[in-house]
C-alpha positions in Angstrom: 0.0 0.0 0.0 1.8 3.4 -0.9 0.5 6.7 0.5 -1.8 7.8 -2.4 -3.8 4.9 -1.7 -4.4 5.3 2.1 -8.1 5.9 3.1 -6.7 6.9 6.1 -3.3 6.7 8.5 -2.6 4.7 11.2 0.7 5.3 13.3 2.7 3.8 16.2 3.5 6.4 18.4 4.4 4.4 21.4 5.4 1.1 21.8 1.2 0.1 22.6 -0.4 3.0 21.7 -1.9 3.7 18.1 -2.9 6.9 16.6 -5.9 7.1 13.7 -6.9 9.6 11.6 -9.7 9.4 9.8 -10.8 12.1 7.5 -14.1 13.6 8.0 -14.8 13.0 4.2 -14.2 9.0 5.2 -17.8 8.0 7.3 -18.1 11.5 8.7 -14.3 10.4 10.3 -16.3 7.9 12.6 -15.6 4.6 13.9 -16.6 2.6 16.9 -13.9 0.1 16.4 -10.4 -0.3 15.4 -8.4 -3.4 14.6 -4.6 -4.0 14.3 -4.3 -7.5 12.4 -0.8 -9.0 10.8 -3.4 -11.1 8.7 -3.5 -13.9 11.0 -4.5 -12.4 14.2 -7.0 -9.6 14.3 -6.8 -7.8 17.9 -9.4 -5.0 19.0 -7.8 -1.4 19.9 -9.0 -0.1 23.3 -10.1 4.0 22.0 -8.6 6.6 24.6 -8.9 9.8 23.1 -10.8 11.5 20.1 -9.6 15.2 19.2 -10.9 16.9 15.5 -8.5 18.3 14.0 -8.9 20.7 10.6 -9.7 18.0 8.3 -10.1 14.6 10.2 -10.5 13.2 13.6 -8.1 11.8 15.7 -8.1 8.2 17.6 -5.7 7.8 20.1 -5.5 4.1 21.2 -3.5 1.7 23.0 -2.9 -2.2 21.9 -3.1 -5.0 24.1 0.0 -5.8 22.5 3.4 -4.6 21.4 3.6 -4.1 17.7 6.3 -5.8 16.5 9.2 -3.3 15.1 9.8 -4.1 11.5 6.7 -6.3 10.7 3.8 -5.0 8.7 0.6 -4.6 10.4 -2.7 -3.4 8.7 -5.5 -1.4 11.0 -9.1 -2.1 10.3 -11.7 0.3 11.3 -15.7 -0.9 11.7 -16.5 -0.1 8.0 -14.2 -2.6 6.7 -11.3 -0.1 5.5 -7.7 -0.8 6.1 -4.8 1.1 6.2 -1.1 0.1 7.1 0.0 0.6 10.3 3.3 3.1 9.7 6.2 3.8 12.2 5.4 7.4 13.7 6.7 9.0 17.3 7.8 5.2 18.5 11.0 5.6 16.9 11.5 9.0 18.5 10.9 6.9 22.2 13.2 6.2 25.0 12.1 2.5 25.2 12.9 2.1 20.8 16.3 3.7 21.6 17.8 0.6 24.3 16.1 -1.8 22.1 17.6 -1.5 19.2 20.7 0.3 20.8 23.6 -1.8 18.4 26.9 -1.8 19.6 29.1 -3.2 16.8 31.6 -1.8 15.1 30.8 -3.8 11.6 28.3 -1.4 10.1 29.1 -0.7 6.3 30.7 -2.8 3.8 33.4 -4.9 4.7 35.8 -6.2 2.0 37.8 -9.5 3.1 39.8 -11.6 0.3 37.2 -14.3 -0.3 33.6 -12.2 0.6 32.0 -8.9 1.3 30.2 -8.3 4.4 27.2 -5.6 4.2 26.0 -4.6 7.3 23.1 -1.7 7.9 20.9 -0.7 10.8 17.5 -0.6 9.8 15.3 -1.3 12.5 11.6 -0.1 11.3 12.4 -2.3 8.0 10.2 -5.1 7.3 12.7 -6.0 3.9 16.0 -4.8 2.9 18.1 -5.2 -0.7 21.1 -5.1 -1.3 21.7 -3.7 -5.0 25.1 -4.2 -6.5 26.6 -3.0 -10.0 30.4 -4.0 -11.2 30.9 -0.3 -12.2 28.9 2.3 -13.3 27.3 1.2 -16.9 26.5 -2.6 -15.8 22.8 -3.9 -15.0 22.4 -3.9 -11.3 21.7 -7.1 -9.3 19.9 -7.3 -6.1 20.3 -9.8 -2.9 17.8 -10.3 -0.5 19.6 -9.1 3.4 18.7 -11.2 6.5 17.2 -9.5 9.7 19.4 -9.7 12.7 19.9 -8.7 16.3 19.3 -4.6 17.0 17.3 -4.1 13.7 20.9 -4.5 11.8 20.4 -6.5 8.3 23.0 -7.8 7.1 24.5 -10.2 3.8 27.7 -12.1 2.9 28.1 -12.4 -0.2 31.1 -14.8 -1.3 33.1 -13.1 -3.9 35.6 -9.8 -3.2 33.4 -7.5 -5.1 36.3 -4.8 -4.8 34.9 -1.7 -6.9 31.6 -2.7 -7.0 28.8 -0.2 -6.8 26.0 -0.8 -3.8 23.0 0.8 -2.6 20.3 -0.4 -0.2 16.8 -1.0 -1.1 14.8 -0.8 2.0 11.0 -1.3 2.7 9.5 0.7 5.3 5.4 1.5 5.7 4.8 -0.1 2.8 6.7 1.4 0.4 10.4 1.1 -1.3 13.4 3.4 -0.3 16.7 3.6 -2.1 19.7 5.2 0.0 23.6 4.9 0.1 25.1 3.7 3.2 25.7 6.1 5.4 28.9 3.9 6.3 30.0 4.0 2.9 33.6 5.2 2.7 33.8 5.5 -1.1 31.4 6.7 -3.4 30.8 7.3 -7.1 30.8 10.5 -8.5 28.4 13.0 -7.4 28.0 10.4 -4.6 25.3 8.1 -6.2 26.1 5.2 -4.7 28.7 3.7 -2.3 31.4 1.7 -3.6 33.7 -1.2 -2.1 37.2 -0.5 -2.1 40.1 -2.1 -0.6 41.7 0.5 2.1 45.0 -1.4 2.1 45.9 0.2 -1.4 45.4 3.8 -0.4 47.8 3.7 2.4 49.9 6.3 2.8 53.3 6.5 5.2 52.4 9.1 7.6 55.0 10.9 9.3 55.5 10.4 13.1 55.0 13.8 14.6 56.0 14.6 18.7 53.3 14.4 21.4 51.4 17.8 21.7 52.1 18.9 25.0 49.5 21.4 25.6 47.0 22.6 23.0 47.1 26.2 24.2 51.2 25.6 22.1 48.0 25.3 19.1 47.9 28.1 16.4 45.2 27.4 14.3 45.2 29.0 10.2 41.7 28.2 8.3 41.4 27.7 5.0 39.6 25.9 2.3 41.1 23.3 -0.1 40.3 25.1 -3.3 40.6 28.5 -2.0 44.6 27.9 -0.8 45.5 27.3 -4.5 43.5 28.4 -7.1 44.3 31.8 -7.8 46.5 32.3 -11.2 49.5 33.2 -9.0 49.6 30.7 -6.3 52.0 28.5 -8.5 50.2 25.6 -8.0 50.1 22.6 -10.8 47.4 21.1 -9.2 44.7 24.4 -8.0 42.0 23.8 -6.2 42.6 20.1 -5.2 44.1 17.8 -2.4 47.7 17.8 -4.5 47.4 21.5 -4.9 47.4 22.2 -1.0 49.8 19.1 -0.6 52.7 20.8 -3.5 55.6 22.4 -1.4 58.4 25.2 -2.8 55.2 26.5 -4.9 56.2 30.6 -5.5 54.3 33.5 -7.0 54.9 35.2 -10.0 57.5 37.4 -7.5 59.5 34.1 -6.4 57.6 34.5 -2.7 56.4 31.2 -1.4 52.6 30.2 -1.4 50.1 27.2 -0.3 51.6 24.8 2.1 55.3 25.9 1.9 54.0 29.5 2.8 51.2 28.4 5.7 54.8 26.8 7.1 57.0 29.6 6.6 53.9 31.8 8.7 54.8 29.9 11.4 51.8 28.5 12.8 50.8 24.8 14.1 47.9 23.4 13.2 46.0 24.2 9.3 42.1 23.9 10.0 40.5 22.7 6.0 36.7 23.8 5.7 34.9 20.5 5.2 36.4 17.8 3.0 33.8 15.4 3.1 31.7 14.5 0.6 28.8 17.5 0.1 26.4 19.0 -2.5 26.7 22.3 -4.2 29.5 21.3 -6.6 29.2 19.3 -9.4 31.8 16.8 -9.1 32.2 16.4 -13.5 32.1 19.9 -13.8 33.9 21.5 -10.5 34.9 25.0 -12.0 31.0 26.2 -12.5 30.5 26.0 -9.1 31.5 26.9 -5.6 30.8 25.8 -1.5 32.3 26.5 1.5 31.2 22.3 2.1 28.4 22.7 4.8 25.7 21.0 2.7 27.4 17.5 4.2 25.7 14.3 1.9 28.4 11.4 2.5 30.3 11.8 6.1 33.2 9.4 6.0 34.2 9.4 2.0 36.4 12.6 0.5 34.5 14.6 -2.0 35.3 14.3 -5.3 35.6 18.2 -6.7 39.0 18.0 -5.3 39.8 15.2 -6.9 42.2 15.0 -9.7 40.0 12.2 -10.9 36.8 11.8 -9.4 35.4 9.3 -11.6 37.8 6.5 -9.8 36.6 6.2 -5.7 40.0 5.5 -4.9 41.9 8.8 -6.3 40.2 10.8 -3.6 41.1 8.7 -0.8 44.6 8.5 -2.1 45.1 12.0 -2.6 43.6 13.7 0.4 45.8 10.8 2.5 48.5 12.4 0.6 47.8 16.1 1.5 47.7 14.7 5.0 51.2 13.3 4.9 52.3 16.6 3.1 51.3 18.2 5.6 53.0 16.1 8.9 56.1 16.0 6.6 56.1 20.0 7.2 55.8 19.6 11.0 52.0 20.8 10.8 48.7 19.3 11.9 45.0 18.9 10.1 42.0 19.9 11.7 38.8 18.7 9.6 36.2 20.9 10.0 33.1 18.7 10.7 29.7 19.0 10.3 27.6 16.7 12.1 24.8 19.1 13.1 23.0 18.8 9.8 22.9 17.3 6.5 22.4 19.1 3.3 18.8 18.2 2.3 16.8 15.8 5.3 14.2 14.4 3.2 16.6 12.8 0.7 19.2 11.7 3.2 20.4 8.2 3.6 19.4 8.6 7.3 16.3 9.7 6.6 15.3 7.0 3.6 16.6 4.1 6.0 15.7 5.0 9.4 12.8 8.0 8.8 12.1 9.8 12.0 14.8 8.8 14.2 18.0 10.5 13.1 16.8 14.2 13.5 15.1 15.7 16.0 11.1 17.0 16.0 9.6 19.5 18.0 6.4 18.9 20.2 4.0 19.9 17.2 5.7 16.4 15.5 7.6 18.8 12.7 11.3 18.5 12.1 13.5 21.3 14.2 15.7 24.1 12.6 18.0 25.1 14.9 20.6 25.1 12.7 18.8 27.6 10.0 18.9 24.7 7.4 15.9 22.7 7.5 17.1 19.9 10.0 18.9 19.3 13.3 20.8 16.2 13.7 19.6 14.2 17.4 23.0 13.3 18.2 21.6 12.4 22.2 20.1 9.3 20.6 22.0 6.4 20.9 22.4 5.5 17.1 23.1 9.2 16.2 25.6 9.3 18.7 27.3 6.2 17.9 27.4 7.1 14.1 28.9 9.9 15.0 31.6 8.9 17.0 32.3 5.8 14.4 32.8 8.9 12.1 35.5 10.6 13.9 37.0 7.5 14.8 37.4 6.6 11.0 38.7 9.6 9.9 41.2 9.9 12.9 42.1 6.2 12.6 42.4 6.1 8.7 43.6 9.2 7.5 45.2 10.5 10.7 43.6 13.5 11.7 45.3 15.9 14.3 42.4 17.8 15.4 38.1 18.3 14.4 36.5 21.3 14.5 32.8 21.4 15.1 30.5 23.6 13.0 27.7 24.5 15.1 28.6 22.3 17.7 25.7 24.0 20.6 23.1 21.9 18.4 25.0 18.5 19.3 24.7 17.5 22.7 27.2 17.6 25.7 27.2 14.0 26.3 28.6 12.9 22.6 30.6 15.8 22.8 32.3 14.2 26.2 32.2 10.4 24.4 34.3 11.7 21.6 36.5 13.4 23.7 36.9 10.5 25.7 37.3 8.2 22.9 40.2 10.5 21.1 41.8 10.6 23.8 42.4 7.2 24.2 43.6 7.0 20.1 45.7 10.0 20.2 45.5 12.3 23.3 47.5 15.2 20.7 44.0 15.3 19.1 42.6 18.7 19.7 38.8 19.4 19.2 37.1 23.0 19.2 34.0 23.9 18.3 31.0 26.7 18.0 29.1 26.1 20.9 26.4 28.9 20.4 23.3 28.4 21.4 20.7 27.5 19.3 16.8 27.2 19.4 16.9 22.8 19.3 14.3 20.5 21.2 17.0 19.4 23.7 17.0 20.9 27.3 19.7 23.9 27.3 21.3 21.9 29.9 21.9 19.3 27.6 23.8 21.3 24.9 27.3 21.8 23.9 27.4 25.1 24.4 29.5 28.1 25.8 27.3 28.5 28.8 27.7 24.8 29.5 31.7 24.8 29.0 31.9 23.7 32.8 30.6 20.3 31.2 33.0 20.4 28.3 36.3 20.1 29.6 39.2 20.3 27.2 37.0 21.5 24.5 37.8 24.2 22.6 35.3 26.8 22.3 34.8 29.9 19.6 34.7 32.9 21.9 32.3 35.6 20.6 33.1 37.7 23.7 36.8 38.0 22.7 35.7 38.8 18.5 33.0 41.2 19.2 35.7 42.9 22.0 38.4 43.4 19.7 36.8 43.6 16.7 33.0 44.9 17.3 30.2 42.8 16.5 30.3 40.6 13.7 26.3 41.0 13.0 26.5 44.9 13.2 28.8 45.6 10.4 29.6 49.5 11.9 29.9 48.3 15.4 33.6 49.5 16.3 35.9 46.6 18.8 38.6 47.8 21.2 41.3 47.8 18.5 38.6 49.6 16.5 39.1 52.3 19.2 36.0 51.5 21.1 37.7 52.8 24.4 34.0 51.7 26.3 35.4 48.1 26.1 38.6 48.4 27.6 38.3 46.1 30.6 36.5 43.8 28.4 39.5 43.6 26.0 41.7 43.0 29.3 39.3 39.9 30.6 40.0 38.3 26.7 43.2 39.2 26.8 43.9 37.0 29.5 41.9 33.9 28.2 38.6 34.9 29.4 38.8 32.8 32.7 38.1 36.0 35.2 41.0 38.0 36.1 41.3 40.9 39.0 38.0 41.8 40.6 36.4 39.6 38.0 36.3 35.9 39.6 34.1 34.2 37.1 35.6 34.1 33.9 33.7 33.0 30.7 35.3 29.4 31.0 37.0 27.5 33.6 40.3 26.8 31.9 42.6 28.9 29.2 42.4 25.8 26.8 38.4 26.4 26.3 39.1 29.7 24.8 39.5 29.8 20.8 40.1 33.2 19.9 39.7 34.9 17.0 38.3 38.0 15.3 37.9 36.7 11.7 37.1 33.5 10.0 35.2 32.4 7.1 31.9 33.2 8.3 30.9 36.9 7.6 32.7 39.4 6.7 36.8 39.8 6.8 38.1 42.0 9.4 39.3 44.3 6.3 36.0 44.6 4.7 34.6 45.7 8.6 37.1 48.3 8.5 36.3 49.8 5.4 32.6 50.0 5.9 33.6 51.8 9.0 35.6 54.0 7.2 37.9 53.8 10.2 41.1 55.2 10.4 44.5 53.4 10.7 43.2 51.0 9.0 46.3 48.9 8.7 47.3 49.6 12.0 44.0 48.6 13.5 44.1 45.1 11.7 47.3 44.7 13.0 46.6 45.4 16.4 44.1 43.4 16.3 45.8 40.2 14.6 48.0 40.6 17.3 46.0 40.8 19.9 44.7 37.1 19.0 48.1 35.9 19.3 49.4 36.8 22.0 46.1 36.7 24.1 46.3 33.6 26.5 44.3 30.8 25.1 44.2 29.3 21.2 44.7 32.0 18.5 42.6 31.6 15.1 43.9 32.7 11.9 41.7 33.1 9.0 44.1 32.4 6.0 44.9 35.7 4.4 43.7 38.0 7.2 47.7 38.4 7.5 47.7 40.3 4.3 44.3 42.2 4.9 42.3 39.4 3.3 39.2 40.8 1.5 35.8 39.5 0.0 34.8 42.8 -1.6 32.5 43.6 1.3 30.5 39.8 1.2 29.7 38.5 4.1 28.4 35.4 3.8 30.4 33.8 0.6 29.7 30.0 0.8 28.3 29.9 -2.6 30.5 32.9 -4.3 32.7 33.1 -7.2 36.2 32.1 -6.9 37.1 35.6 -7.3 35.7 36.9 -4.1 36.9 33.7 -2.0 40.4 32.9 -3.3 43.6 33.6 -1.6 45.0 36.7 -3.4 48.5 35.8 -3.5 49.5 38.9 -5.7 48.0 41.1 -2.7 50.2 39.1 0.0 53.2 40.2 -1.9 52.1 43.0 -2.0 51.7 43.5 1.7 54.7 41.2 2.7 55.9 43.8 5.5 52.3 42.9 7.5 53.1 39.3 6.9 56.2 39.6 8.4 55.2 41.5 11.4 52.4 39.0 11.7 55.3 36.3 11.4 57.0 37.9 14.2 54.3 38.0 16.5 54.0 34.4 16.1 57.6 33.7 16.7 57.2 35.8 19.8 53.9 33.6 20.8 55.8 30.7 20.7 59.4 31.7 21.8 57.7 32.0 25.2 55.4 29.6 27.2 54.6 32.8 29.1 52.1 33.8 25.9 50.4 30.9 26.3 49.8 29.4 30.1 48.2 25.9 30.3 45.7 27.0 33.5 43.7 29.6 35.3 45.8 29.1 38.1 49.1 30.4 36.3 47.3 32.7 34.4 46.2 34.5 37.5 49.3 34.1 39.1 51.7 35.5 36.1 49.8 38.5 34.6 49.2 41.4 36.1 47.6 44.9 34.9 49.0 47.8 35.0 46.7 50.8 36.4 47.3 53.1 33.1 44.4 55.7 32.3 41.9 54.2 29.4 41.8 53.1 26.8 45.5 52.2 26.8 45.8 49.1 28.0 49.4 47.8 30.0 49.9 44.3 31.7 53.1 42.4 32.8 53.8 38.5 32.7 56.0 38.4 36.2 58.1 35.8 37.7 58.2 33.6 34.0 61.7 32.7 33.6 60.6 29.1 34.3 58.5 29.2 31.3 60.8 31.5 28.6 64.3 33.0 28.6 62.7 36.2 30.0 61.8 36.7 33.5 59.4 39.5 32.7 57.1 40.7 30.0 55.6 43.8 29.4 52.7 44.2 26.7 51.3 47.6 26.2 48.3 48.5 24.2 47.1 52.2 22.3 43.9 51.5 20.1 43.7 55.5 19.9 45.0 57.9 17.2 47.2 59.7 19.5 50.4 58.6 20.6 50.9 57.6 24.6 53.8 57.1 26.4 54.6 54.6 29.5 56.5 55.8 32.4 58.4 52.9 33.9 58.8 52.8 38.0 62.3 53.9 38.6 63.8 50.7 39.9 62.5 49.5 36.9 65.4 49.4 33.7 67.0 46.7 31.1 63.7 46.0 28.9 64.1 45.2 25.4 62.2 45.6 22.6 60.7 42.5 20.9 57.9 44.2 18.8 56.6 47.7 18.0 54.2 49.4 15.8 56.7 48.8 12.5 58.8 45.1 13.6 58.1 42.1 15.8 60.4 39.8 16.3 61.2 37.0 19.3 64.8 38.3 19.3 65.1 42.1 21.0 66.0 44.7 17.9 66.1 47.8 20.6 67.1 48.5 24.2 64.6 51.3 25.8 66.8 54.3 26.9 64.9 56.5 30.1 62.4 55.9 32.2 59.5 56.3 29.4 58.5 54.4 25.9 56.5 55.6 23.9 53.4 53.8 22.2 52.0 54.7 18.8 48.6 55.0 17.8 46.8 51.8 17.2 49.7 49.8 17.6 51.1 47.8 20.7 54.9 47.5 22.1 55.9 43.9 23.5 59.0 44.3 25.9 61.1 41.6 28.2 63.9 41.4 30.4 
């Protein structure tokens, strides 16, 4: 029976309790009598409740019995008519979530020498198919999958079947659904269907890299795989692909270095990729026509295939994205996959939602799907399937590819307990893993206790968190596009800039910071979300502008906690004035290599604010504790801003540190105390540098407008 043909619907909505709707234009929508029958048995429904809705009227009833999950039922009513008995709310209950709770780590396709092994949780189906096609252009066969424990169905079939396509065919209230396995590792191009393929010959030698030994040492640099190389100058063979951003001694026109060699030479630790995974918006045949960021997430564990030297053949991706991977250890750097597990591009048509319907995102209390995330759907990652796909996800790519870190787009929609599990479990792989995320709060059907957000950080130990307090400080906020930041020269938020400063824990008369611990805090005041900190400037019309975007890169860096880098914002990246680019030309999102040289004296003052980060462990304390131990602020009138590190020789080759701030357009001067002499310069408003270029002569320094002055001794 498919859905056109329904006189009217009949739902389980708990584990004994039915729901009917009849439609007035059916008997007036009356019936004295319901039956549920699996054609042998016919048992009478006891009738609860009646409510009339717009068009029918609704029978709540309970069963004497329990519906069997994944056999098909038919309801009678006194007239004779029938209808199928489909899954509804059950599959969103508590009791449906332990039973069919499946704890293996077999789901997907399994390749062994003499057999495959096809394994997919499908609980509610009352028939699954396996389809398989040789390669693309062959006739498609299909094998009947056997029922097992947990709802998971499962086949062997006794041949390699290495490179064969496969889909599942799954029945489910009466009608036939066709999805990819949301296991599948490999797909065909455009994703169509999964594909079998034999990891062992897409290994890669990965290079060992040293323990991380605190990931407040982290400096993070996000950018997107196609955006890195694609610009005519970049010097790249392979632009806009995995072996683009893997190249090293690429140059520009100019003989300056770009892509990987240049992310290195920059100096930071860790290069965050927007999303790699497989995702819609790009048409894998025809890459150049199109453009996406890569949050519209289709396939979760295979590599998408617009960056892709060839994505007709499932294993060139895997290959070549294991090989931008080792490219990159082989520099001394870490990846961070940025991950999107909140959502999936289109709900509907998603392989969650054509095998397991209802269960995989979350509804509101009027039964409709939730939007928390502004795109349609919201992943229920608290139920115990979700979760578990999840953390087999990042398990496979940290396992298989050697990941180094996962950054979690909208991570307040997930909830805090899979966010602990997969901290947990990554720690036990490879403790060195970092994981940060964007824990804003968002309007999902889960308690706000339950989510992985900022103002649940207590919860979310050793999580990295994207701190909106410190961007809209320094910069001004990032959804009022005149709104003027401390470095801005907003002097009104001047103690605010000196709680961010030092990692937002709670400093001075402040004992409550915004997290508990300096490895929480993420800061940053530009990424690839809205507009670039140079295109806030300009529509400002603000003056200094150089200055200011200096000043405030640097305050990023040396604040306590993880700096952010958006890749680019070194050399006053620009989008034209586009905030949200996700789907915009190459043009406006490329890195403008031709502009880095030509503002190669930012870069290397950038450069040597990084070297000064990281010549010092003073920049970058591992707890609250030191934190509030070491830095100290000085009482200078606002807005300037002056703090010492004190008592840090244990941690640097200086003993003390001195960091003074000027976001105005006048110069300011320091007066030191008189005992006070012997500081060096390390950085000022024109050079940065970890190695002291200038001894400071008197008893006062000056400080230029919109710059800052970094001294030790």
């Amino acid at each position: 029976m498919i859905a056109n043909d329904r006189v009217f619907n009949a739902y389980l909505d708990e584990v004994q309790m039915i729901t009917v709707l009849l439609p007035y234009s059916y008997h007036g929508g009356n019936s004295s009598a319901f039956y549920l029958t699996d054609g042998n048995e016919k048992i009478q429904l006891r009738v609860n409740e009646t409510f009339h809705l717009t068009d029918s009227l609704k029978y709540v009833c309970s069963s004497p019995m329990k519906p069997e999950i994944g056999k098909e039922y038919n309801i009678i009513d006194e007239h004779g008519g029938k209808t199928d008995l489909q899954i509804g709310a059950v599959i969103r209950t508590n009791e449906f979530d332990e039973t069919f709770y499946y704890t293996g780590n077999d789901l997907g396709a399994k390749l062994q020498s003499s057999h495959t092994v096809f394994k997919v949780w499908a609980p509610t189906a009352s028939q699954v198919q396996l389809k398989l096609a040789q390669d693309d252009n062959s006739t498609p066969i299909f094998k009947r999958m056997s029922r097992g424990e947990k709802g998971v169905w499962s086949i062997i079939v006794e041949e390699g079947l290495e490179c064969y396509r496969y889909s599942y065919h799954v029945r489910i209230n009466g009608e036939w659904r066709e999805a990819v396995d949301p296991y599948a590792n490999a797909v065909t191009i455009n994703g169509r269907m999964g594909v079998v393929v034999d990891l062992e010959k897409t290994r890669v030698e990965q290079p060992d890299l040293p323990k991380l030994e605190d990931p407040c040492d982290v400096i993070i640099y996000e950018t997107h795989i196609r955006d890195l190389t694609i610009h005519p100058a970049s010097g790249v063979h392979h632009k806009g692909k995995f072996l683009g951003a893997a190249e090293v001694g690429t140059k520009s026109p100019s003989g300056t270095s770009t892509g990987l060699s240049y992310i290195k030479d920059l100096g930071v630790t860790h290069i965050e990729f927007l999303p790699f995974n497989d995702f819609a918006g790009v048409d894998e045949r025809n890459p150049d026509k199109d453009y996406n960021w890569g949050y519209n997430p289709i396939h979760f564990n295979a590599p998408d295939g617009s960056y892709s030297t060839n994505p007709e053949e499932p294993y060139t991706r895997i290959a070549e994205l294991k090989r931008l991977i080792a490219a990159v250890h082989a520099e001394g750097l870490r990846v961070v996959m940025d991950v999107v597990y909140n959502h999936v591009y289109i709900r509907e048509s998603s392989s969650f939602e054509q095998i397991v319907p209802g269960y995989f995102f979350r509804h509101g209390d009027d039964g409709l799907p939730s939007n928390g995330t502004g795109v349609g759907n919201d992943f229920a990652s608290e139920r115990l399937m979700g979760r578990k796909f999840i953390l087999d996800s990042v398990r496979y790519w940290l396992e298989e590819y050697g990941l180094d870190g996962f950054r979690f787009d909208l991570m307040g929609i997930l909830d805090i307990d899979t966010m602990q599990a997969i901290r947990k479990m990554v720690d036990d792989i490879n403790p060195s893993t970092i994981i940060i995320g964007e824990g804003w709060d968002l309007n999902t059907p889960i308690k706000d206790s339950q989510k992985a957000t900022i103002g649940n950080q207590a919860s979310l130990p050793n999580i990295g968190q994207f701190n909106d307090w410190f961007r809209d400080t320094i910069k001004g906020s990032t959804f009022n596009l005149y709104d003027r930041g401390y470095a801005l020269g907003n002097e009104r938020l001047t103690e605010a800039a000196k709680q961010v400063i030092a990692g937002s824990v709670g400093i001075g008369k402040r004992k409550n910071g915004l997290f508990l611990e300096p490895v929480q805090t993420v800061n940053y005041v530009e990424c690839h979300d809205n507009h670039t900190l140079w295109d806030k400037l300009e529509a400002c019309q603000q003056d200094h502008m150089k200055r200011r975007h200096r000043l405030a890169t640097s305050l990023v860096i040396l604040a306590q906690g993880i700096p952010f880098i958006h890749s680019g914002q070194e050399f006053f990246r620009t989008k034209q004035g586009i905030g949200n680019s996700y789907q915009s030309s190459d043009d406006i999102n490329r890195i403008d290599w031709e502009r880095r040289d030509a503002e190669l004296e930012n870069v290397q003052y950038i450069k040597g604010i990084i070297k000064i980060r990281r010549s010092h462990k003073a920049f970058r304390l591992p707890s609250t504790k030191l934190i509030r131990e070491h830095i100290h602020f000085l009482p200078i009138p606002t807005p300037i801003i002056g703090y010492t590190l004190s008592e840090v020789g244990r941690f640097g080759k200086w003993n003390s540190i001195l960091v003074l701030i000027n976001p105005s357009t006048k110069r300011e001067n320091y007066q030191f105390p008189q005992e006070e002499n012997g500081w060096k310069i390390l950085a000022d408003h024109e050079y940065a540098s970890d190695l002291p270029f200038r001894e400071i002569e008197g008893e006062t320094i000056d400080i230029e407008p919109c710059a800052l002055v970094v001294a030790v001794r």
